[in-house]
C-alpha positions as CSV (number, residue, x, y, z in Angstrom):
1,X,94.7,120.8,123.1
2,X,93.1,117.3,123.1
3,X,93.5,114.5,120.6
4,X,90.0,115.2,119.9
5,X,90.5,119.0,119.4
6,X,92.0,118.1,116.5
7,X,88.6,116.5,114.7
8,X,86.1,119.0,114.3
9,X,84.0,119.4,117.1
10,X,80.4,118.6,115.7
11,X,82.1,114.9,114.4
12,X,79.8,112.5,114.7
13,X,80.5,108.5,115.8
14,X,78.7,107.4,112.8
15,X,80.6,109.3,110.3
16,X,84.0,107.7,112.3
17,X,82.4,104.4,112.0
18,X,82.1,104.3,108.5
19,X,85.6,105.5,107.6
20,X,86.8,102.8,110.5
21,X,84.5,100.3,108.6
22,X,87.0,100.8,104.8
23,X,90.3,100.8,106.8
24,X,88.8,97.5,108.1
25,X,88.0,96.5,104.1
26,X,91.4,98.2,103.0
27,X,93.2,96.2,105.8
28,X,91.4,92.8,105.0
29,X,92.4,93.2,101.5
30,X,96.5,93.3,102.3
31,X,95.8,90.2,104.8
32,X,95.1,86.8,103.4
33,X,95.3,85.2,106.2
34,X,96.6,85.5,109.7
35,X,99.7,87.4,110.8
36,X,101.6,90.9,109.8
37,X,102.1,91.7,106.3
38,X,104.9,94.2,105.1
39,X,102.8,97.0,102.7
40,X,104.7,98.5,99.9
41,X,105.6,101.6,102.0
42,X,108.6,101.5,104.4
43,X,107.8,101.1,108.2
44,X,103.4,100.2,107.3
45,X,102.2,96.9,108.3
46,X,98.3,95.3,108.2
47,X,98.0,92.7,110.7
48,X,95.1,90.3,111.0
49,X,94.1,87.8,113.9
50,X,90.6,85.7,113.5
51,X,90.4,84.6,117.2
52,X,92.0,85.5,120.7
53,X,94.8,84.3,122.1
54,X,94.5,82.2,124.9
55,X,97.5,83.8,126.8
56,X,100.1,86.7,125.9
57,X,103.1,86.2,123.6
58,X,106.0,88.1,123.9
59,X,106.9,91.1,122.1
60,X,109.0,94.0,121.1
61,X,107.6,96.8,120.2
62,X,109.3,99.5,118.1
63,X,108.5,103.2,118.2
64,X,105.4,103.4,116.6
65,X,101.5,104.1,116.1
66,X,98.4,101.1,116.3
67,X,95.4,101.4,114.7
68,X,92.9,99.5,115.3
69,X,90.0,99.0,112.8
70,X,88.2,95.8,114.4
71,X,88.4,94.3,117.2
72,X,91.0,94.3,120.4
73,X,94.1,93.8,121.7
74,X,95.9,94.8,125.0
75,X,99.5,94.8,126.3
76,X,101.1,94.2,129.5
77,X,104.4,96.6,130.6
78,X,105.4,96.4,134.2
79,X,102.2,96.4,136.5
80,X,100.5,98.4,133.7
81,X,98.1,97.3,131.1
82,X,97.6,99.2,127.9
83,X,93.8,98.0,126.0
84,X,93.5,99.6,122.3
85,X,90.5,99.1,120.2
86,X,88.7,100.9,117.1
87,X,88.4,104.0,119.6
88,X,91.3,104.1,120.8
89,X,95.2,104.3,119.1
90,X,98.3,102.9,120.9
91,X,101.5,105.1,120.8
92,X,104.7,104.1,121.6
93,X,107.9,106.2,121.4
94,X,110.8,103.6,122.5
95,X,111.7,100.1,122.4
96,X,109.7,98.3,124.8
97,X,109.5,94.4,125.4
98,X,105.3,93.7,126.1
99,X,103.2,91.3,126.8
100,X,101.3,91.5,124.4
101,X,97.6,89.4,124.0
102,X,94.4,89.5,120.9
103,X,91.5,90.1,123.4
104,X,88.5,90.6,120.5
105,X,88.8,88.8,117.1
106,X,86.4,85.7,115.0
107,X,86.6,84.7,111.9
108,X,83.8,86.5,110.6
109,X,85.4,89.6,112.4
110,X,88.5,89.2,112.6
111,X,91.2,91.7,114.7
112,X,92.5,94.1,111.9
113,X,95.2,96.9,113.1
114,X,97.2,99.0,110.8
115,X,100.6,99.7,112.2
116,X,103.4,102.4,111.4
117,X,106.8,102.3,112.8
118,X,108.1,105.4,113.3
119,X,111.7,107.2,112.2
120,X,112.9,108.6,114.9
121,X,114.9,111.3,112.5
122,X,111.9,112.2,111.1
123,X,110.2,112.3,114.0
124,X,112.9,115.0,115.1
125,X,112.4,116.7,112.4
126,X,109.1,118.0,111.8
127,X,109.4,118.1,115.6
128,X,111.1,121.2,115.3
129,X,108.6,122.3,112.6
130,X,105.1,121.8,115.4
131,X,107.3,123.6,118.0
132,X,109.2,126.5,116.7
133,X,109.3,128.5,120.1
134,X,111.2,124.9,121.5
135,X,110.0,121.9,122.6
136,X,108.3,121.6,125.4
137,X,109.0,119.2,128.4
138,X,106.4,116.4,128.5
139,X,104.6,116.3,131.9
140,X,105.4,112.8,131.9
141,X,108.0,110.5,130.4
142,X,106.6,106.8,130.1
143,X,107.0,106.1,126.6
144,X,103.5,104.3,126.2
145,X,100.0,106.2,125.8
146,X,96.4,105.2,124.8
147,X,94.9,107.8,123.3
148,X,91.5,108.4,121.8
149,X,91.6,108.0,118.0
150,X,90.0,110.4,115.5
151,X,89.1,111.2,112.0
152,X,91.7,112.1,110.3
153,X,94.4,109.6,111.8
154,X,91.6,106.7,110.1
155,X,91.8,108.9,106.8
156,X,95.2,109.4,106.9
157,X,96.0,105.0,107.5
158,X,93.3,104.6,105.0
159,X,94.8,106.8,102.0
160,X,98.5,105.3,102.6
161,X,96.9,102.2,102.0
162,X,94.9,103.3,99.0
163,X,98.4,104.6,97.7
164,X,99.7,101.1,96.8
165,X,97.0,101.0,94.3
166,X,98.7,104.1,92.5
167,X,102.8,102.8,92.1
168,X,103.5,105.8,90.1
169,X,102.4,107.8,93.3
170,X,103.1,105.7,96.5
171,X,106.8,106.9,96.3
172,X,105.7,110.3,96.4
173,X,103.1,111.0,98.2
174,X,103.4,108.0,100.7
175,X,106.0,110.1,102.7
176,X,103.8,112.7,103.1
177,X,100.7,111.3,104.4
178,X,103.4,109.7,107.0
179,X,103.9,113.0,108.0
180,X,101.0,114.6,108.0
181,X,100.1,111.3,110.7
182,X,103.2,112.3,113.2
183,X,102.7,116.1,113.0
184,X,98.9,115.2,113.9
185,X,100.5,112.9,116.9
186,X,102.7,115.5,117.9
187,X,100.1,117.7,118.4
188,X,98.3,115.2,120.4
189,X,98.8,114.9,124.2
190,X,101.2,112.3,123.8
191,X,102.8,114.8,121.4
192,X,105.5,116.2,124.3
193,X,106.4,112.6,124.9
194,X,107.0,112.0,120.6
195,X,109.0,114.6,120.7
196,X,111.5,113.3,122.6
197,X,112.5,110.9,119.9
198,X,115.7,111.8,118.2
199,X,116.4,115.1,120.4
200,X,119.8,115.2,121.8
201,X,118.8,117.1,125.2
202,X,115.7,114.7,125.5
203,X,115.6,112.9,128.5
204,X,114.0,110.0,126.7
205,X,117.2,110.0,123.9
206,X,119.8,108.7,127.2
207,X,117.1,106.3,127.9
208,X,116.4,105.0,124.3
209,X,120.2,104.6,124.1
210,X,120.8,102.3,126.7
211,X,117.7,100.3,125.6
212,X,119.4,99.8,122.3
213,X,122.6,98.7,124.3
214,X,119.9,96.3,126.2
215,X,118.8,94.6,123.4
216,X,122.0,94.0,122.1
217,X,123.9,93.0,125.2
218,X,121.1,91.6,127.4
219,X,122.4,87.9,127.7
220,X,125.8,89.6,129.7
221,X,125.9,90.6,132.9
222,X,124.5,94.0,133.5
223,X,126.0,96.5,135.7
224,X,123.9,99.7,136.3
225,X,126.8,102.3,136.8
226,X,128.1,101.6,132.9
227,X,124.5,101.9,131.3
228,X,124.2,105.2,133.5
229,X,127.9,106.0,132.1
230,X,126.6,106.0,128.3
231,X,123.4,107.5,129.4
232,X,125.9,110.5,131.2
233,X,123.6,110.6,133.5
234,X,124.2,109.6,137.2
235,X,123.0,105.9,138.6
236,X,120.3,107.4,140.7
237,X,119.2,109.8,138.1
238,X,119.4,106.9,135.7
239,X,117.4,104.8,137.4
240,X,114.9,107.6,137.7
241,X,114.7,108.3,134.3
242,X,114.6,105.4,132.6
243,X,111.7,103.7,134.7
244,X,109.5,107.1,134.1
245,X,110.3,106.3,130.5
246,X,109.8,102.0,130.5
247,X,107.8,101.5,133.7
248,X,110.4,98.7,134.3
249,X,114.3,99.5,136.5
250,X,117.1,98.5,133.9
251,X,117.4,95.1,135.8
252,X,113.7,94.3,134.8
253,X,113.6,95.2,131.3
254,X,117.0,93.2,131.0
255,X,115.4,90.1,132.5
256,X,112.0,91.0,130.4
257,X,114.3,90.6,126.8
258,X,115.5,87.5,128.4
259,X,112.2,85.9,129.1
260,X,111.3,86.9,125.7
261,X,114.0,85.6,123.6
262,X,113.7,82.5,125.6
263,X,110.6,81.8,124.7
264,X,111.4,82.9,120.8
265,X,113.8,80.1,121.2
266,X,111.6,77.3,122.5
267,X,108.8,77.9,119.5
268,X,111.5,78.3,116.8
269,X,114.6,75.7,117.7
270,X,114.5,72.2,118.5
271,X,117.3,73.3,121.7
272,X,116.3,72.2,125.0
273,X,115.2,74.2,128.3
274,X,119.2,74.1,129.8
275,X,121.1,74.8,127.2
276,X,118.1,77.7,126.1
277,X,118.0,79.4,130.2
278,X,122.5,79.6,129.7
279,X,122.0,81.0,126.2
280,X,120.1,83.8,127.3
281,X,121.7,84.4,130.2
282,X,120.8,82.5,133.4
283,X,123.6,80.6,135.3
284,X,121.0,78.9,137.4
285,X,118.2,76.6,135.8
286,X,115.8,77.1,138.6
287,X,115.9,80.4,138.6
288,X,114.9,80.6,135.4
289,X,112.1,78.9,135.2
290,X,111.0,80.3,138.6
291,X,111.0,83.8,136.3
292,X,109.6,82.0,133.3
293,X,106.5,80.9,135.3
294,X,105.9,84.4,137.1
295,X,106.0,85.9,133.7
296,X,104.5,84.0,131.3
297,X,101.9,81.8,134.1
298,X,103.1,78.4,133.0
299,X,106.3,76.8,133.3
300,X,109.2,76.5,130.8
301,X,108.6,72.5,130.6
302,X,104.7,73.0,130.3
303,X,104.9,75.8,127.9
304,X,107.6,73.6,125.9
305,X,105.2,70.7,126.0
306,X,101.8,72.8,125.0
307,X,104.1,74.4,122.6
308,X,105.5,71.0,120.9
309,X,101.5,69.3,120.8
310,X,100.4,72.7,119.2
311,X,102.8,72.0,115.7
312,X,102.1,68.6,115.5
């Protein structure tokens, strides 16, 4: 079965277009302005951007679905990159630090996506509820997918936000239009992958584990054989698994958080490139920005500067 299987099969691009066309009013309506705005529903977020970005930020994305209603926007994992638009949805089922970039947004048409971030007991859950018989083991374990969107995920984004209208029903009902969007996912192709999430003999619950441990830890040294030790796995095994699952090795996501939270650092403090390279991590300043300029394009010092004449 096919994400489109699940739309009936004489659905017609028009029809989609016009249900994509009131997300894109719903979403406009929750978004003032530019940036991501919390709904009144746990885990749902509109986010609005009236013009590209000239280069990727840095981000870290939680397990969760993208919707697109107008415009584009694609991210960068490893040597991979991941376009979503209004006909296509971006699923994610783990922690992953992106590159991430607004490719198709004006003002009069501005980049409108409605996000939901995903619990991963939940997610377990009504797991177990799609597959009765048992689970069954994904083909493929990287955490990431672009899949073709349909009619009833648009419907489904489009009445959770028509909920907040209705406070006396948002509690509710909200948590069940949430679900009826992850069983529809799990039947998806991607579904085998969601599944994973929360399931203590998934192979992707080790992996998600140590991320967790990443994020937390990622300014210490790292040693392999530990991470593969909570993952009760074996290093090469580890290894294995969690770059099917991240499309980076351990050491690469590590530096990846680093670059990130280096960068978070230089937009929202006043510290300086030194003390900013030993905070996340790096005894030696020129290897840093030698990293810093491979991922990001531009220097610490000239993003620091571009940065610095942008606020003022």
């Amino acid at each position: 079965m096919t994400m489109l299987d699940l739309a009936p099969a004489l659905e017609t691009k028009p029809l989609l277009e016009t249900e994509r066309r009131y997300l894109a009013q719903l979403l406009a309506q929750h978004t003032p302005q530019d940036g991501r705005f919390d709904l009144d529903i746990p885990r749902a977020y509109a986010i609005r951007e009236s013009k590209p970005h000239q280069r990727s930020l840095p981000a870290l994305y939680q397990p969760s679905i993208c919707i697109v209603a107008q415009g584009a926007k694609q991210l960068v994992l490893g040597d991979q990159t991941y376009t979503y638009d209004a006909e296509h949805v971006l699923i994610i089922a783990v922690d992953l630090p992106v590159a991430a970039q607004i490719t198709q947004a004006s003002v009069a048409e501005p980049y409108l996506c409605f996000k939901l971030e995903f619990d991963p007991q939940r997610v377990a859950e009504l797991a177990l509820k799609v597959y009765p018989q048992g689970i069954p083991a994904p083909t493929q374990l990287r955490a990431i997918s672009i899949e073709r969107t349909n009619r009833q995920l648009v419907q489904a984004a489009s009445r959770l936000i028509d909920l907040m209208s209705q406070p006396d029903e948002v509690e509710l009902l909200a948590p069940l239009v949430i679900d009826e969007m992850i069983i529809r996912l799990l039947r998806s192709p991607f579904g085998g992958r969601l599944a994973q999430i929360g399931q203590t003999t998934s192979r992707v619950t080790p992996v998600a584990q140590a991320i967790s441990w990443l994020r937390r830890h990622f300014a210490q040294p790292l040693r392999v054989e530990e991470l593969a030790t909570l993952a009760n796995m074996s290093v090469s095994t580890f290894h294995l698994h969690f770059k099917a699952v991240t499309a980076l090795s351990p050491i690469q996501f590590q530096k990846t958080l680093r670059l990130h939270e280096a960068r978070r650092l230089l937009v929202a403090t006043a510290l300086e490139i030194g003390p900013i390279s030993q905070q996340v991590g790096y005894a030696s300043l020129s290897q840093f920005s030698r990293e810093y300029r491979r991922y990001f394009g531009c220097s610490p010092t000239e993003d620091l500067t571009r940065l610095r004449r942008s606020s003022t």
